[in-house]
Backbone as CSV, one residue per row, in Angstrom:
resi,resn,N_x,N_y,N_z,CA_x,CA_y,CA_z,C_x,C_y,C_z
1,UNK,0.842,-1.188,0.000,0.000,0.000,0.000,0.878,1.238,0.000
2,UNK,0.897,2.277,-1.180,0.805,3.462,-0.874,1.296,4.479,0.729
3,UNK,2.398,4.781,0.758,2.520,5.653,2.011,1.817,7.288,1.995
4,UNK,1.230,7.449,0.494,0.614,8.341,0.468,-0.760,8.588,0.848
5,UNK,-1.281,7.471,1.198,-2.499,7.443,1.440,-3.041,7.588,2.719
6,UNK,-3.477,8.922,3.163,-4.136,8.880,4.850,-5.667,9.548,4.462
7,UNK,-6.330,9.772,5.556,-7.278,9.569,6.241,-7.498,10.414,7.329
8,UNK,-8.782,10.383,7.144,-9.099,11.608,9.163,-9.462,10.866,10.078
9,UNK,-8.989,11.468,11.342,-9.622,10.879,12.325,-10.972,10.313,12.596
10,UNK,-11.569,11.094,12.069,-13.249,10.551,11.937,-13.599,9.182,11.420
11,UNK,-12.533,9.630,10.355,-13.148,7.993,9.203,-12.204,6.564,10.096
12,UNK,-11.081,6.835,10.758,-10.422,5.861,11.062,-11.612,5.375,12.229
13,UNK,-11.534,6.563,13.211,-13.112,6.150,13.893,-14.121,5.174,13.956
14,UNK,-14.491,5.604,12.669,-15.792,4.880,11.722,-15.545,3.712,12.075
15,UNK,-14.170,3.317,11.054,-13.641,1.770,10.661,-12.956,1.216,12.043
16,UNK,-12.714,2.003,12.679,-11.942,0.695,14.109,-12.371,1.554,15.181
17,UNK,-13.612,1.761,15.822,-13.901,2.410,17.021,-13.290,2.276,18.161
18,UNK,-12.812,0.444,18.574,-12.830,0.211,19.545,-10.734,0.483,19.721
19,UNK,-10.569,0.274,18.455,-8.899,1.152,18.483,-8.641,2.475,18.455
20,UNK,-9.539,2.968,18.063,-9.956,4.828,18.097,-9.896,5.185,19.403
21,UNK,-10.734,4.365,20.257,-10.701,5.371,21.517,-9.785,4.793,22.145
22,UNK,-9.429,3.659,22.161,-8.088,3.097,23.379,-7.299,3.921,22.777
23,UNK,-7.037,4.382,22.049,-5.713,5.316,21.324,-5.945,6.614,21.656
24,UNK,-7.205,7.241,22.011,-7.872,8.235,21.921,-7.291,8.576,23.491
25,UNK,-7.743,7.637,24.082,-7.303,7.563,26.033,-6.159,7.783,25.898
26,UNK,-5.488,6.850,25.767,-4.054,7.179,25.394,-3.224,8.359,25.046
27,UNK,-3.617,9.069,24.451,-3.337,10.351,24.144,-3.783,11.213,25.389
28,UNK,-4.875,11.035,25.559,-5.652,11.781,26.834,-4.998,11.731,28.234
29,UNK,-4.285,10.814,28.255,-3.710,10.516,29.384,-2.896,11.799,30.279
30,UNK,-2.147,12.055,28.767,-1.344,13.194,29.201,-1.124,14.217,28.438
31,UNK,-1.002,15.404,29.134,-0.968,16.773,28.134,0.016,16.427,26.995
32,UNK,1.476,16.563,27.381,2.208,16.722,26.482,3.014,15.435,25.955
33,UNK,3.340,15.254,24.103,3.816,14.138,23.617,4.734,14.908,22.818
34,UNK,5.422,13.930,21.879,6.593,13.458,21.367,6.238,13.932,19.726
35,UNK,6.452,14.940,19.240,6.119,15.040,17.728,7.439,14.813,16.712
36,UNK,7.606,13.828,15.946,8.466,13.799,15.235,8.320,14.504,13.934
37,UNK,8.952,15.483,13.409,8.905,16.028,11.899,10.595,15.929,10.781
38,UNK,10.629,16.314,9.901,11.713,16.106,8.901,12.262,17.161,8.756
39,UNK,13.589,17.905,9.359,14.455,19.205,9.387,14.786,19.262,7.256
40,UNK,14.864,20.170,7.418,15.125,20.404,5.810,16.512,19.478,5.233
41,UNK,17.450,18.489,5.892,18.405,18.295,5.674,18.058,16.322,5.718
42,UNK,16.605,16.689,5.702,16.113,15.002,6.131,16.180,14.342,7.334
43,UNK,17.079,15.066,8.502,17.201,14.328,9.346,15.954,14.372,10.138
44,UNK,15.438,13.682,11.049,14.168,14.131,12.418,14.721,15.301,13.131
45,UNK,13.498,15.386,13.434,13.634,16.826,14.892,12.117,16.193,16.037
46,UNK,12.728,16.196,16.741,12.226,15.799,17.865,11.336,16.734,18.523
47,UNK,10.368,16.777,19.168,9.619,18.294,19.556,8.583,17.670,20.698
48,UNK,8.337,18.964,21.804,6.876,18.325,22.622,6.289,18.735,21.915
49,UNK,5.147,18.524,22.171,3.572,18.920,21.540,2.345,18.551,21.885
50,UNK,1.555,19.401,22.770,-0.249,19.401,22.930,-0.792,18.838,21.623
51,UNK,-1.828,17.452,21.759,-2.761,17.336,20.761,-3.909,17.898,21.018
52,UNK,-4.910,17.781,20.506,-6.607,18.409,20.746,-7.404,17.351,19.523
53,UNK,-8.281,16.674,20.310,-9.211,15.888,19.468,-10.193,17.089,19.569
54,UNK,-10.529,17.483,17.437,-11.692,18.434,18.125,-12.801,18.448,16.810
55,UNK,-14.053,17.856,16.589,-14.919,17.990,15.715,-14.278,16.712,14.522
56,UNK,-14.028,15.785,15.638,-13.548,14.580,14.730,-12.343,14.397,13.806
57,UNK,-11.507,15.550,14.627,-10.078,15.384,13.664,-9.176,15.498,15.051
58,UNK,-7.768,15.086,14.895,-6.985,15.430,15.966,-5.952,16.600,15.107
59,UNK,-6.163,17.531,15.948,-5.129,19.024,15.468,-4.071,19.251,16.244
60,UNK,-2.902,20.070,15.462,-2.005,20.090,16.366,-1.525,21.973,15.816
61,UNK,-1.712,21.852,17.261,-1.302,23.868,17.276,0.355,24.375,18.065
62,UNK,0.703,24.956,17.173,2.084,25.090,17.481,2.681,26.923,17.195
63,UNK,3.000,27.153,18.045,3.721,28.497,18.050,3.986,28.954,16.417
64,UNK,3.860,30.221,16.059,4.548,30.800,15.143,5.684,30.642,14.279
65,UNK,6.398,30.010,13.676,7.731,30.365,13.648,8.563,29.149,14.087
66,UNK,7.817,28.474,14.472,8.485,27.665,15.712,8.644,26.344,14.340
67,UNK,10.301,25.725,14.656,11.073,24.842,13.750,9.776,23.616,13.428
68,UNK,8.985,23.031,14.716,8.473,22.539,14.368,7.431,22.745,13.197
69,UNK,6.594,23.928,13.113,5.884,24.245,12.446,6.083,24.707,10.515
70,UNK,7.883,25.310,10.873,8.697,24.955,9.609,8.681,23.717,8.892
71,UNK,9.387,23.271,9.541,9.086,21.232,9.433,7.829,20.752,8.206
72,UNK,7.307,21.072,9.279,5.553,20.805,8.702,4.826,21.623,7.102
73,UNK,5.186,23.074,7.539,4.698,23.331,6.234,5.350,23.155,5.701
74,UNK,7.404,22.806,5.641,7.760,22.434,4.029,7.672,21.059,3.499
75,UNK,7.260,20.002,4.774,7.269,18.196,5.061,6.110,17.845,5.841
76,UNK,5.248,17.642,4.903,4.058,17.391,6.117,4.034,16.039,6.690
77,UNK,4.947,15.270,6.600,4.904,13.905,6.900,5.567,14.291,8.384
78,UNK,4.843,13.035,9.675,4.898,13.553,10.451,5.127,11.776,11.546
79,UNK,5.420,12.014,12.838,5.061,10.892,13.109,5.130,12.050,15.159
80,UNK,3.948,10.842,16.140,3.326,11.409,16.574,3.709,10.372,17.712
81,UNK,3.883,10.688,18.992,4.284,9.537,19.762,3.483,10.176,21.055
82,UNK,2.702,8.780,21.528,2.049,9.446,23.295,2.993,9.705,23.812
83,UNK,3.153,10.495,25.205,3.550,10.918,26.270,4.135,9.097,27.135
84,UNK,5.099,8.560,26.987,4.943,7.596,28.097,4.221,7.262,29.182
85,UNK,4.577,8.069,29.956,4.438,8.294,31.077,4.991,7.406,32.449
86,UNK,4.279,7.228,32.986,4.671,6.178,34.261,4.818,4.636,33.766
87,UNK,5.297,3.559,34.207,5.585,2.309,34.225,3.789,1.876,34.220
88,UNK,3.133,2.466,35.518,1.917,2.371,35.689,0.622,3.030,34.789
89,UNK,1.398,4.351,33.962,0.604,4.715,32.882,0.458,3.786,31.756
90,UNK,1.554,3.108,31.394,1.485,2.032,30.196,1.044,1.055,30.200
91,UNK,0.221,0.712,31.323,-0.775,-0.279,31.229,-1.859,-0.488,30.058
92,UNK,-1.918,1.110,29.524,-3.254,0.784,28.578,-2.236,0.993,27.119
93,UNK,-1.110,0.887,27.241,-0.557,0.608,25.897,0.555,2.123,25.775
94,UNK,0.668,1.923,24.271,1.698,2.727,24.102,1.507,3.221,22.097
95,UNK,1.427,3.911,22.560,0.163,4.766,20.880,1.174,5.562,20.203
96,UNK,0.903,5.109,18.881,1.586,6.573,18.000,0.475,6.401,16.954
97,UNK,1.182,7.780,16.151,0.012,8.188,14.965,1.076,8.286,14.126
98,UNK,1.087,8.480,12.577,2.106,9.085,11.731,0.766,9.101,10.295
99,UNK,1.379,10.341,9.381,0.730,10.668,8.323,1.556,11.750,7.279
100,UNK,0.784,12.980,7.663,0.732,14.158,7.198,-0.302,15.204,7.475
101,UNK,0.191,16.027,7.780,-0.210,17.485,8.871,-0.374,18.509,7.667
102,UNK,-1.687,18.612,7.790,-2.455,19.822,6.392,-2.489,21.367,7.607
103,UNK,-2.198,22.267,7.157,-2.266,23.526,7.840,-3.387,24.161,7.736
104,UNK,-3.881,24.492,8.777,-5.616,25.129,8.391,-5.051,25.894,8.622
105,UNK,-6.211,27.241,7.760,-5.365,28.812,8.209,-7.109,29.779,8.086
106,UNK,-8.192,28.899,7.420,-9.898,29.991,7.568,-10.468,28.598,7.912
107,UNK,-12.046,29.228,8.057,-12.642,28.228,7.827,-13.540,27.861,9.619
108,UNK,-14.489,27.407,9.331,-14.940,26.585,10.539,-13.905,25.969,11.789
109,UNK,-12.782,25.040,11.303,-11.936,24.051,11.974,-11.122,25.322,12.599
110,UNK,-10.616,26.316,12.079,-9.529,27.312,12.872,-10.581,27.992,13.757
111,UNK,-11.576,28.156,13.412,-12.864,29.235,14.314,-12.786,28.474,15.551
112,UNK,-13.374,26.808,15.392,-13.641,26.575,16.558,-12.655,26.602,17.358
113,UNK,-11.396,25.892,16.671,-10.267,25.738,17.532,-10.102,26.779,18.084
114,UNK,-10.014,27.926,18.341,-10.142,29.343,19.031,-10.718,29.332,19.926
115,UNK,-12.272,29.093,19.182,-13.199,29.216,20.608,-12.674,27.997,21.157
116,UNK,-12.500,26.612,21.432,-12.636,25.612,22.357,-11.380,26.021,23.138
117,UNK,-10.282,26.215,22.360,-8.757,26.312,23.139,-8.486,27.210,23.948
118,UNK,-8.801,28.648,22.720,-8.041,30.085,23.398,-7.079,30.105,23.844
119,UNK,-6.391,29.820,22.518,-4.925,29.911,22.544,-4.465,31.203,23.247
120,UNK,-3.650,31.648,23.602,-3.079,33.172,24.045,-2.407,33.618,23.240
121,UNK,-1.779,33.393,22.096,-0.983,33.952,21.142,-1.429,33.235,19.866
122,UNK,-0.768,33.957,18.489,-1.072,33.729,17.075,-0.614,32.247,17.019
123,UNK,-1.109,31.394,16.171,-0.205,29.762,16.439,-0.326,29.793,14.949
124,UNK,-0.046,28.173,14.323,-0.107,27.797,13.607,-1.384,26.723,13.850
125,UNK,-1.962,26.005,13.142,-3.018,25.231,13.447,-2.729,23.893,12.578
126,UNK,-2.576,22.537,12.815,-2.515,22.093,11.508,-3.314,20.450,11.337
127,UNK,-4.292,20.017,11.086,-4.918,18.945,11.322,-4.100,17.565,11.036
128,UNK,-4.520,16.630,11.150,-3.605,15.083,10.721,-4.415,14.537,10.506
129,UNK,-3.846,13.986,9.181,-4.344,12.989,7.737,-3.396,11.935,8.181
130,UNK,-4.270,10.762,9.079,-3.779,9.329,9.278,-3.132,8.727,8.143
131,UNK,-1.679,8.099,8.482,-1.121,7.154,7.289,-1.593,5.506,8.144
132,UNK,-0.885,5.587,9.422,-1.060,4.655,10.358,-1.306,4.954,11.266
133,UNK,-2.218,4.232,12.361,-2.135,4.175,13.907,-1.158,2.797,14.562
134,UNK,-0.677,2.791,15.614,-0.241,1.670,16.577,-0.475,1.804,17.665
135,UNK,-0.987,0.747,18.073,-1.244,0.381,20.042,-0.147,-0.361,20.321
136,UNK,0.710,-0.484,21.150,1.460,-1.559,21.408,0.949,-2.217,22.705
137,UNK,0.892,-2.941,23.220,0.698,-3.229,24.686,1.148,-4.447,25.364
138,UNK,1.180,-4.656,26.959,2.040,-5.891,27.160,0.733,-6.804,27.851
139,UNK,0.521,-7.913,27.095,-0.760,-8.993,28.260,-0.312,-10.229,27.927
140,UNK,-0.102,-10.415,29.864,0.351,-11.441,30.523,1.633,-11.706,29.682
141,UNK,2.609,-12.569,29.272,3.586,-12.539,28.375,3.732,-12.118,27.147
142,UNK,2.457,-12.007,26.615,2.944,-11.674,25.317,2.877,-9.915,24.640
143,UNK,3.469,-9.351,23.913,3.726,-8.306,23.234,2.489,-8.502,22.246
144,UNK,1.596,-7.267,22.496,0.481,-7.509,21.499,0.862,-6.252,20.723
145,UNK,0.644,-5.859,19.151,0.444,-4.985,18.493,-0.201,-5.013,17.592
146,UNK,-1.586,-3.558,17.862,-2.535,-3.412,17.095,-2.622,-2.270,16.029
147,UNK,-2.284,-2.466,14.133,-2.217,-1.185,13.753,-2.983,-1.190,12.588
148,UNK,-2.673,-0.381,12.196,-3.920,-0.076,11.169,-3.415,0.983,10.529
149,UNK,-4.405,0.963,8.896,-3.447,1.970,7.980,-4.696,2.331,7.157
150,UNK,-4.830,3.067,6.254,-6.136,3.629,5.510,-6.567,2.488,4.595
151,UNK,-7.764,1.898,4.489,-7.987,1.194,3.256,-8.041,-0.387,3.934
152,UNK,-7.465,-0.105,5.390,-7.335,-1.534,5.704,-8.131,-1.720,6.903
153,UNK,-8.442,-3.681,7.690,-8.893,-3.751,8.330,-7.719,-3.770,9.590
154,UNK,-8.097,-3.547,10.710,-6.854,-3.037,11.740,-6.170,-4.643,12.112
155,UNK,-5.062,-4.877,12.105,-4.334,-6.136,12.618,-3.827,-6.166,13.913
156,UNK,-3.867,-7.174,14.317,-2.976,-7.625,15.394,-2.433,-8.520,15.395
157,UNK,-1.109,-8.158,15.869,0.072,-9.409,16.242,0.356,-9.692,17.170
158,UNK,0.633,-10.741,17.659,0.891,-11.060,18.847,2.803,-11.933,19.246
159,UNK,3.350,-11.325,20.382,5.111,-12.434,19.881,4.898,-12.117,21.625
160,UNK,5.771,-13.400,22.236,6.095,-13.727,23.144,7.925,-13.771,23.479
């Protein structure tokens, strides 16, 4: 399949609910995560970053100016990592997202995001077009991983 091919949050939704929201928690868990983007020289750049699930898309709002947001509008390919957290937080798994990050700049999606957030300063705004999701998680011995990609039905593997 195509690495060009993503998807919105909504529609992944649709097609795997019950991986939507364990991933969804997951994210929720904790404010801040792990945004990976592509520096102009190809290499990664590493970054925190607030998500916001909001009107069925997950957006990501980022300072002005800010490298990450460079990144993005010249490479929208992106990859998206939860917050760890505690030994005891990773009980419900361990989530990433990766795609490509479209920049809203009018429109309904930047309005609301305003009103729901209220940001304090000018940002950038930029939604994510799913390539893949992953759950990873640990039960009883074995290493389970659940992922899923546009077009497909979600898999799981299982290794001990």
């Amino acid at each position: 399949m195509s690495t060009d091919t993503t998807t919105s949050w909504a529609d992944f939704r649709a097609a795997e609910p019950v991986l939507a929201d364990a991933v969804r928690r997951r994210f929720e868990e904790h404010t801040h995560h792990v945004l990976a983007t592509l520096r102009k020289d190809g290499s990664p750049r590493v970054s925190g970053l607030e998500i916001t699930f909001l009107g069925g898309e997950v957006c990501l709002g980022m300072m002005p100016g800010s490298w990450k947001a460079k990144d993005l509008l010249r490479d929208p390919r992106f990859a998206l990592h939860a917050n760890p957290g505690t030994v005891e937080s990773m009980a419900t798994g361990d989530a990433k997202l990766s795609g490509r990050a479209a920049e809203v700049t009018e429109g309904a999606e930047l309005d609301r995001f305003r009103a729901e957030i209220a940001p304090p300063e000018e940002f950038h705004l930029f939604r994510v077009d799913l390539a893949e999701v992953v759950l990873t998680r640990v039960e009883a011995e074995e290493l389970v991983v659940e992922s899923w990609r546009p077009g497909t039905a979600a898999a799981t593997r299982r290794r001990t």
